[in-house]
Phi, psi and omega in degrees: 000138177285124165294134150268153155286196215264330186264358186275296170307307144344297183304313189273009159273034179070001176325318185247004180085170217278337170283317209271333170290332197267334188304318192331273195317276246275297174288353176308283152011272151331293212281330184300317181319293183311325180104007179300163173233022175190165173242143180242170176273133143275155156268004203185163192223128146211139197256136178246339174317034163273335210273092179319085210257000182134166199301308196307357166282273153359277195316318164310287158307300194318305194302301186276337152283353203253317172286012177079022152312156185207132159303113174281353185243165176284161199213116223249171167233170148292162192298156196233203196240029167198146165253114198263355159308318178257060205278354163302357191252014190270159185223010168303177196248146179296354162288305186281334174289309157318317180293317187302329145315328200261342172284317155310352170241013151269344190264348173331285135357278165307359166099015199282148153265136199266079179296312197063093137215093172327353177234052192311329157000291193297343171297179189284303186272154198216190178253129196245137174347118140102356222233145193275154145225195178220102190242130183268185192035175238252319176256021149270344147281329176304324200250338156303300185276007210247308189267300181307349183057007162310174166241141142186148201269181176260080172262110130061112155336148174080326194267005191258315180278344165280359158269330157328301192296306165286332137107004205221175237169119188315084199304103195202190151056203189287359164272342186274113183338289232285355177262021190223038185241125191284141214248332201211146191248144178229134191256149171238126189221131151123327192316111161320122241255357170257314166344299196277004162220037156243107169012294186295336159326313178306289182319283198320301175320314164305289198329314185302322190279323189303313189289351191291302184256352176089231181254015176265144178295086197271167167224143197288129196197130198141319203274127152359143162262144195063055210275124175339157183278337193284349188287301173275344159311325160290313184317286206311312169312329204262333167295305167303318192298297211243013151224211175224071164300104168292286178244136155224180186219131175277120151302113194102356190214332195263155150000302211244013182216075167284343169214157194297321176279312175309317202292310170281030180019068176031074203193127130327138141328140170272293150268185202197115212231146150232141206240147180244188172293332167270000171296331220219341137261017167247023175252315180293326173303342176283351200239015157223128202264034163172134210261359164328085177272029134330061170297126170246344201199146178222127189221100151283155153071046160248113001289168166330150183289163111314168166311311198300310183291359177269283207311350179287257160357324310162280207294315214275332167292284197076233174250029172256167196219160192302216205214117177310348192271347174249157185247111183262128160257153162230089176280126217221159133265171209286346201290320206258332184283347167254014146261003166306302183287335208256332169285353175076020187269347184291317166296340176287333201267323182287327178305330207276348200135318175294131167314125146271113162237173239158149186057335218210167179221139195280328175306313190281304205266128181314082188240307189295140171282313190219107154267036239252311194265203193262144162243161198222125161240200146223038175209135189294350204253347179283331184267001185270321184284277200327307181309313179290312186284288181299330197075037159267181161264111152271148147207167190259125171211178124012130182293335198266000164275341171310246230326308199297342207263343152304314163320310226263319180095038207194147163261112148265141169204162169254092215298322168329326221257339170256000165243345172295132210247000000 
């Protein structure tokens, strides 16, 4: 049964006013669903209902701004449905672009920080091992608990931001030790040791892991030790977009999995999955609808790049320059996108040709000029979404199968790279 302390009550008993009783009732609610016996303090927010998705949204933010809601913790926002550094590139109806605005000026309001951004990680200030927030979209939770050691459970539209507000949080889920101990192991056995030190490997991995374990916690064991944050930010996305990965844990690289024994708190495994190479190109074969190489759109950075993947992006581009007939979008935050620039690498990536989007993602919001053709990503979460949302032909690849095949006005890719042993 849930407890309040004395100010949980109070509050919801309208006491701090009718915005701070209804965040109340909603997280209250949420901690009953669950079965909590209790609410804990968060440090931190990140709201993901920014992306205009219909009035109840709106409406929603609206209410509780209109009653004088204030966030009490700091609260990062999520990508929204415009990119306002660029507004040529929206291609929404002037009805939608205004309602879209106007919600991104409601969280605003509320004391929201206007980040736009899906990989709030990537900011300076972050969430530290052990520390609670209430973090929305499906791979900033994923990558707060997984790589940051942070808690936060996988929380929701609406719930996110009433726990902002409320500074509290269900004590339930993935905040809780005994739910954060991984139940099922996925062994990687045979993977080529150039396989296993490339960038594209991660994504594919997810992708493979999500639909494998559901909602269970895994823990990975096969992989390099110290495996980069940008390596597991794909692995996580990609885990979460096509199952519902909360949390995981790599043995040798993550927080909470300095060993294999540690991740499973000395505990058997429930289940125990092994994945080889061919497992793993037919997992990168899942993340593409069409062998059409008529290439039109190259879609980077879902989630947003780092500074690393640009500089990635950077060596692999070189002094070529793009193929007049595709169109590359590179999607950022606003944060990463001004040390992009201060390195001088942004202007070099728009002379060859590539698009800087900021705030919004190319998977949701009418951003692409022509879907007409074949598109091309390197990111698992991009190619899982994009087909439903756009009506585009994905096909997945390599950051250096992106590029050259941007060069090229063609889809490449390297295929050697999935038989080799």
């Amino acid at each position: 049964m849930l407890r309040l302390d004395e100010r949980d009550a109070a509050r919801l008993a309208g006491e701090e006013g009718p915005a701070v009783a209804l965040a109340m009732r909603v997280v209250t609610r949420v901690a009953e669903a669950m079965e909590a016996e209790r609410l804990l303090d968060i440090v931190g927010a990140h709201i993901d209902s920014c992306l205009f998705t219909g009035m109840a949204s709106l409406d929603f933010a609206g209410r509780l701004a209109d009653d004088g809601a204030r966030v009490s913790v700091p609260t990062t926002l999520n990508v929204s449905s415009l990119d306002l550094l660029h507004p040529e590139l929206s291609r929404g109806d002037a009805e939608e672009v205004r309602l879209s605005r106007r919600l991104m000026d409601r969280f605003e309001e509320m004391g929201c920080r206007p980040t736009w951004t899906c990989a709030p990680y990537q900011l300076e200030e972050r969430p530290g091992f052990g520390e609670h927030v209430a973090w929305a979209e499906s791979n900033a939770i994923v990558f707060a608990n997984s790589v940051l050691g942070a808690r936060t459970h996988r929380w929701g539209d609406f719930i996110d931001l009433c726990c902002a507000i409320t500074g509290r949080a269900p004590a339930a889920g993935l905040h809780l030790d005994a739910n954060r101990l991984a139940t099922t192991v996925v062994r990687l056995n045979g993977v080529s040791d150039e396989l296993l030190d490339r960038d594209v490997l991660y994504p594919v991995l997810g992708g493979l892991i999500g639909p494998l374990v559901g909602k269970a916690v895994p823990v990975i064991v096969g992989l390099p030790d110290g495996v980069s944050e940008d390596r597991l930010k794909a692995l996580g996305a990609a885990a979460a977009s096509t199952g519902s990965v909360g949390l995981f844990h790599v043995a040798g690289s993550t927080p909470e999995a300095p060993t294999l024994d540690a991740a499973l708190g000395g505990r058997a495994p429930v289940a125990e999955f092994e994945v080889g190479p061919e497992d793993l190109r037919a997992a990168r074969d899942r993340l593409s609808t069409t062998d059409d190489d008529r290439l039109r759109t190259v879609s980077l950075g879902t989630p947003h790049y780092s500074v690393g993947q640009f500089g990635r992006l950077v060596e692999v581009l070189g002094d070529r320059r793009i193929h007049d007939g595709v169109n590359v979008y590179a999607s950022t935050g606003r944060d990463v996108l001004r040390e992009v620039e201060l390195r001088g690498w942004a202007d070099r990536l728009v002379d060859a040709g590539v698009q800087m989007v900021v705030d919004t993602c190319t998977y949701f919001t009418s951003i692409i000029e022509d879907t007409s053709g074949t598109s091309m990503t390197d990111s698992a979460k991009w190619a899982y979404y994009a087909p439903g949302n756009l009506g585009v032909e994905v096909v997945f690849g390599s950051i250096e199968d992106c590029v050259e095949s941007a060069v090229a006005g063609r889809v490449v890719r390297d295929e050697g790279l999935w038989t080799r042993v």
